[in-house]
Each structure stands twice: as structure tokens, then as C-alpha cells.
C-alpha positions in Angstrom: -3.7 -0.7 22.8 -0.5 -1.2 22.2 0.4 -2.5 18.1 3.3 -3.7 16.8 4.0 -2.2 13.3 6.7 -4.1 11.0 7.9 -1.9 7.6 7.5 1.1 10.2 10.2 3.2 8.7 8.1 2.7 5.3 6.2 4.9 3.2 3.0 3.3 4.9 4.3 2.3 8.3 5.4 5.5 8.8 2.4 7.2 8.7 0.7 4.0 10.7 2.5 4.6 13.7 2.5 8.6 13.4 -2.2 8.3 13.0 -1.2 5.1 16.1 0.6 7.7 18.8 -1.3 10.8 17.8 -4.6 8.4 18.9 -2.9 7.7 22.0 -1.9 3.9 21.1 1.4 2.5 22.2 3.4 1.7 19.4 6.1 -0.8 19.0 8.0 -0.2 15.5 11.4 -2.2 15.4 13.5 -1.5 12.1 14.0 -4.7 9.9 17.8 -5.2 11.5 16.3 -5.8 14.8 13.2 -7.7 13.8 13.5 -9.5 10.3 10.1 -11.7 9.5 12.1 -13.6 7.2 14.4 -14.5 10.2 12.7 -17.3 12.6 14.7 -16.7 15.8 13.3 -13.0 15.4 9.7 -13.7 15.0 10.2 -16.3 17.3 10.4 -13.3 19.7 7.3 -12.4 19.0 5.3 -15.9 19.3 6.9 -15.9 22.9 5.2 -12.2 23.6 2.2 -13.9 24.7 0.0 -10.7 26.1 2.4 -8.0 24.6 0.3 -6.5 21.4 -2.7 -6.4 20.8 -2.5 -5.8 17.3 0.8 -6.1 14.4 0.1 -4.2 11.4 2.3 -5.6 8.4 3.4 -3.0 6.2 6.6 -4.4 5.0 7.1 -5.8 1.5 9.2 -6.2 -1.9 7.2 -3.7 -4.2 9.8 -3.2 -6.7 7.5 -4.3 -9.4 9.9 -4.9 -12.1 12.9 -5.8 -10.4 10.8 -8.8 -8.4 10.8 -10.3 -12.1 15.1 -11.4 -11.7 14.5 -11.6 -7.7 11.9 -14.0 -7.4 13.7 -15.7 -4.3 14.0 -11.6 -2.5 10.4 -11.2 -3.4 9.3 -14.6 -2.4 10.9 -14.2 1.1 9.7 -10.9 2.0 5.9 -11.4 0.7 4.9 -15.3 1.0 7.6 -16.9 3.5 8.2 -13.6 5.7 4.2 -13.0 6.3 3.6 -16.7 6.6 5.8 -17.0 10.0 4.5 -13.3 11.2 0.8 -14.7 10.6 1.5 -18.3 12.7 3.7 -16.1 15.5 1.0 -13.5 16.2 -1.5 -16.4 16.1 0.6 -17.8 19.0 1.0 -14.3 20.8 -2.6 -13.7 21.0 -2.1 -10.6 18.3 -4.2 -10.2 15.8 -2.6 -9.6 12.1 -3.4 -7.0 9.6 -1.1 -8.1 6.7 -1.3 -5.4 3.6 -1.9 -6.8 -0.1 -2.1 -5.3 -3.4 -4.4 -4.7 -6.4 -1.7 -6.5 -8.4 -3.3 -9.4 -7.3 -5.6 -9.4 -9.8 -5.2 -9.6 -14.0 -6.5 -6.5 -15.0 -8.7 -8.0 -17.4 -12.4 -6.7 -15.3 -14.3 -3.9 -16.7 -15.9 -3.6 -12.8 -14.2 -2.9 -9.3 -12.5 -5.8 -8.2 -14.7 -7.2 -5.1 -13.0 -8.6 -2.8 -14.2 -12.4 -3.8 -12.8 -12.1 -6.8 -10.7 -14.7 -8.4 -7.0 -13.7 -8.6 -5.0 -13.8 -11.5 -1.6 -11.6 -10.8 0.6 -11.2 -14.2 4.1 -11.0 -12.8 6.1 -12.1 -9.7 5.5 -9.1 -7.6 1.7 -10.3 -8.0 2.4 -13.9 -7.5 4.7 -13.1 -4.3 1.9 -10.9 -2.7 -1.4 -13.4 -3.8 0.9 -16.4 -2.2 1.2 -14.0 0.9 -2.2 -13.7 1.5 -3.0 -17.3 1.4 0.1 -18.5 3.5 -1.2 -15.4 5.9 -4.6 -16.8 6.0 -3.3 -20.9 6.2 -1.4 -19.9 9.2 -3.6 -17.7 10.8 -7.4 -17.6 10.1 -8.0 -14.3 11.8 -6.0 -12.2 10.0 -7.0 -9.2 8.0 -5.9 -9.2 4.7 -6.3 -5.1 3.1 -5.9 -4.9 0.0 -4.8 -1.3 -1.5 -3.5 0.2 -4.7 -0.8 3.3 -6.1 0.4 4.5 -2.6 1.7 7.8 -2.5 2.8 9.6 0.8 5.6 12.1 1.8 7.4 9.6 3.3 9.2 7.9 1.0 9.3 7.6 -3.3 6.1 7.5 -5.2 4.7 8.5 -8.1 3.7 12.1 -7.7 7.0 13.0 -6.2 8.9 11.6 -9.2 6.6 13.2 -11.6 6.4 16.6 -9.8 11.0 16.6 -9.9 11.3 15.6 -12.9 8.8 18.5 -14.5 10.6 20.3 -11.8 13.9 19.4 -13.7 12.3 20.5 -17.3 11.9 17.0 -18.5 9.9 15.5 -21.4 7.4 13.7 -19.7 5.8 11.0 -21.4 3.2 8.5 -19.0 1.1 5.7 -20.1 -2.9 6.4 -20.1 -4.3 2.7 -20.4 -4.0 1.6 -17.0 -6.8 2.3 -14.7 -6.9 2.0 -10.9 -7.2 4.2 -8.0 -4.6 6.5 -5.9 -4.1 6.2 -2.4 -3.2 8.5 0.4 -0.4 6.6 3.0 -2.3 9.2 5.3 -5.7 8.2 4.3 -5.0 4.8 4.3 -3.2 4.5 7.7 -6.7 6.2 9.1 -8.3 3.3 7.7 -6.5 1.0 9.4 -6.3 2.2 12.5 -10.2 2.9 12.7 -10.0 -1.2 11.8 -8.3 -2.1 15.3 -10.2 0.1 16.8 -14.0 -1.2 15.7 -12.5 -4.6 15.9 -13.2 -5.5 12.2 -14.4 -8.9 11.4 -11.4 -11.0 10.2 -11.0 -11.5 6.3 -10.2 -9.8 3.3 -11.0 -5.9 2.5 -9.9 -3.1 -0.2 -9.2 -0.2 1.1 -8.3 2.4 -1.6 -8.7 6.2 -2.7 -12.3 6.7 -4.5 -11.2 8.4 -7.4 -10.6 6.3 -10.4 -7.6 7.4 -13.1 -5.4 6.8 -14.9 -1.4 7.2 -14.3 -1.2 10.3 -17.0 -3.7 11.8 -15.7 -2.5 11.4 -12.0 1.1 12.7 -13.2 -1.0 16.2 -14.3 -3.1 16.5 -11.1 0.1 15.5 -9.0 2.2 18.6 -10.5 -1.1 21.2 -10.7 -1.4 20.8 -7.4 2.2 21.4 -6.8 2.1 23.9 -9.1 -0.6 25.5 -7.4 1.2 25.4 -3.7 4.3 27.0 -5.1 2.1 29.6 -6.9 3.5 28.6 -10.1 1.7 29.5 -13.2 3.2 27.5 -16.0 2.1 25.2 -18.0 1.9 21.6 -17.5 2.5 19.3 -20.4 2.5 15.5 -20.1 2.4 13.2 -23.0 0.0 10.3 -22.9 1.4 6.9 -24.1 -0.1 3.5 -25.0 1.6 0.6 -22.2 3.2 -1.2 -25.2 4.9 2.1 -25.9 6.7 1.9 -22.5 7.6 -1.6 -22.1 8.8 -2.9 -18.5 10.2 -6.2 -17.2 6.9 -6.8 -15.3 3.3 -6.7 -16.8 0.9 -4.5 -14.8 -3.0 -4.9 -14.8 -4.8 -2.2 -17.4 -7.5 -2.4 -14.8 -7.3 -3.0 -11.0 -10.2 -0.8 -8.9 -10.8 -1.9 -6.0 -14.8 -2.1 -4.8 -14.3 -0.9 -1.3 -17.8 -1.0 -0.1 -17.6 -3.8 2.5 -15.0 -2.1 4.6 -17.4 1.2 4.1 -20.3 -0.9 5.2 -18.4 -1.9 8.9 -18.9 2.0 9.6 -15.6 3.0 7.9 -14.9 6.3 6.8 -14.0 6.1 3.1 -11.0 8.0 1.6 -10.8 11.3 0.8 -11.5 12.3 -3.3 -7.7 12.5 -4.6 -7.9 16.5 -5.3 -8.3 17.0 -1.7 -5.4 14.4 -0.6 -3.3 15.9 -3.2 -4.3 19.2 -2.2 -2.4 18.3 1.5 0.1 16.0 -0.2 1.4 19.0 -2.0 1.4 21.5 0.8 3.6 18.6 3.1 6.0 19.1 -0.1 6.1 22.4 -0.4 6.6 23.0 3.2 9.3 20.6 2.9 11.5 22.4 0.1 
């Protein structure tokens, strides 16, 4: 098949059209200078490609969470109006859309994985941008996938183990909130997922697609740097401080709770994700083969 990735120099997108070629798929992946969703005469390019792709996988976005809250118009283009005209120009091209969402769709307030039926609620405008998204995805183009995911990590770009892991590096105090609950994900794992997607042909609609392993971020910042630890074989001690949210205020509110329930993207004959010891496991080694 031949799939037309946008974000491709991305954390995700990266690894998307690296799991793509190494499966034999021909991959388009044009950086955001030569095809900008927010740009109509660019995506018109694409609603004229009639035949071209069989598949675009949307992997672009605004994530910074916090600044999104003084760019709302940045945040707004990239993730509502950007996605809407890739959704209608695919529709036109014959392509069929996978747009990626986020778990900051939702509130937060659940004490259950979030199905994926469930009413959103997002708290901030990095939420707001990405639940607008999915509808104006879905208004313009009913066959879309929407997949849903949540804390991305990947060698490819910044994340949260990598920042954690340089800054204990560094000899930092490191202090990380331990009341909000969700689920790591693998860029690796996850661009398996969606590749196994276009190739069963999954139903249209919306999915989660996330890591299994439910945390917290403290203790994610102590299994990201033990596994490091353990690559380098290093044998000091790890100690991170666990704080309360409302002793680390941010611009942007984030949910205390946001698992995802996965199970009916597992039920199409998925594979699930890997536990997050073993993705750390090869997360660290990319690093420390890397330094």
C-alpha cells in the first residue's frame, strides 16, 4: 500500500513510517513546509491525488499542553481546522484517514478506563483543540479512524523519560506529581498498532490504543531512570520525590485520571502493547546505544 504520513518527522510519525517501509509499504512523508494541513492549496494537492494513497496517517499536532492555554488560535489551527480539511481531502482522494487523538479528551473525573463511548469533557485548550478535531474529522469524513492514545514516549523526539533520565543525569532534585493516573505509551508500540489497523482494514470509528500498564507520572519517572540505570550498569540510587498536582501548578489543567479501555481495538485481532517494563527495557537500550 502506499500511506501518506503527515507529522512524519514527529516523535510518532517517525516511527510510523520506519514499522511502514520495514513492512514493505510505500511511504509518502512530506515535512510541514511542503505540505501544511492548515494551508488549503496544499491539501488541495491531496484531494486532487485521486488513486495515490491508500491510507494518510495523521500524526501531526499542537501538544504543548500548557502553552496551547495563550495559543488558542496555534492550537486551534493545527488540531480542529488543519484535521478538518485533511479529513474532507482524503475523503475526496479515495484515502482513508487515521487521525490521532488524546486521552486529554476526557475530564479525568472516572474511577474506570475511559471506553471509547464515553462523554468528553477536556479541561483546557489542548483538550478542547483535540475533542473539536475529532468531530470536525468525523463531520468531514465519516470513515475516518479516530485512535485515541495517552503519554507518548519514543527516542525520537522529547518526552518524559528522556527529561527525567537527564536531569537525574545532571544531579537534580527531582520532585513529580503522583495523583495523576493514566497509561505510558511506546511511539514503537503504538506505530505497530496502527499499521496492523491498515493492514486488517479496521472498521471506521473511534479506538484507544494505549500501553497496558497503569501509573502514575512519579512512578514512571523511577522506572524510566532504573531502566537506564540498569543499561548503563549504574548502581546508584534513585530518588524522586512525589508531589500532590496542586503542589506543581501549570497553566493548563490535566485529568487525575485518563486510562484508556483498549479492548475493542484488541477484540478486531490486535495485538495489545507491550507491559511498560519491557518497552522501557528497549527504550532504554535505543538510549544508551545512542550516548
Amino acid at each position: 500500500m502506499k500511506v501518506l504520513v503527515i507529522g512524519a518527522s514527529g516523535m510518532l510519525g517517525s516511527d510510523v513510517v520506519s514499522e511502514l517501509q520495514q513492512r514493505g509499504h510505500e511511504v509518502a512523508s512530506p515535512r510541514s513546509k511542503e505540505l501544511d494541513i492548515t494551508n488549503l492549496e496544499h491539501v488541495a494537492g491531496i484531494a486532487l491525488s485521486h488513486g495515490t494513497y491508500d491510507w494518510c496517517i495523521n500524526c501531526g499536532a499542537y501538544t504543548a499542553v500548557d502553552k496551547a492555554e495563550s495559543e488558542v488560535q496555534l492550537a486551534t489551527e493545527l488540531n480542529e481546522l488543519g484535521p478538518a480539511y485533511l479529513a474532507n481531502a482524503c475523503s475526496m482522494a479515495g484515502a482513508k484517514l487515521i487521525h490521532i487523538s488524546t486521552d486529554f479528551v476526557f475530564d479525568g473525573e472516572s474511577t474506570t478506563p475511559y471506553e471509547t463511548d464515553a462523554p468528553t469533557n477536556p479541561l483546557g485548550v489542548y483538550g478542547r483543540t483535540k475533542r473539536d478535531g475529532e468531530l470536525a474529522v468525523l463531520a468531514a469524513n465519516p470513515n475516518a479512524l479516530i485512535v485515541r492514545t495517552s503519554w507518548l514516549y519514543g527516542p525520537n523526539g522529547k518526552c518524559f523519560p528522556k527529561t527525567m533520565i537527564a536531569a537525574w543525569e545532571a544531579g537534580k532534585t527531582l520532585r513529580v506529581v503522583s495523583d495523576q493516573i493514566g497509561c505510558p505509551t511506546s511511539t514503537g508500540d503504538l506505530a505497530r498498532v496502527l499499521v496492523d489497523m491498515i493492514e486488517a482494514n479496521i472498521y471506521p470509528g473511534i479506538y484507544h490504543a494505549c500501553g497496558p500498564t497503569v501509573t502514575n507520572w512519579h512512578q514512571f519517572a523511577i522506572d524510566a531512570i532504573n531502566k537506564w540505570k540498569s543499561s548503563k550498569g549504574d548502581d546508584r540510587t534513585v530518588e524522586v520525590e512525589a508531589i500532590l498536582t496542586d503542589a506543581y501548578p501549570t497553566p493548563a489543567r490535566r485529568p487525575k485520571y485518563s486510562v484508556l479501555a483498549c479492548e475493542t481495538l484488541w477484540d478486531l485481532w490486535i495485538k495489545p502493547m507491550r507491559p511498560l517494563d519491557e518497552a522501557l527495557a528497549d527504550f532504554s537500550a535505543y538510549l544508551s546505544k545512542a550516548h
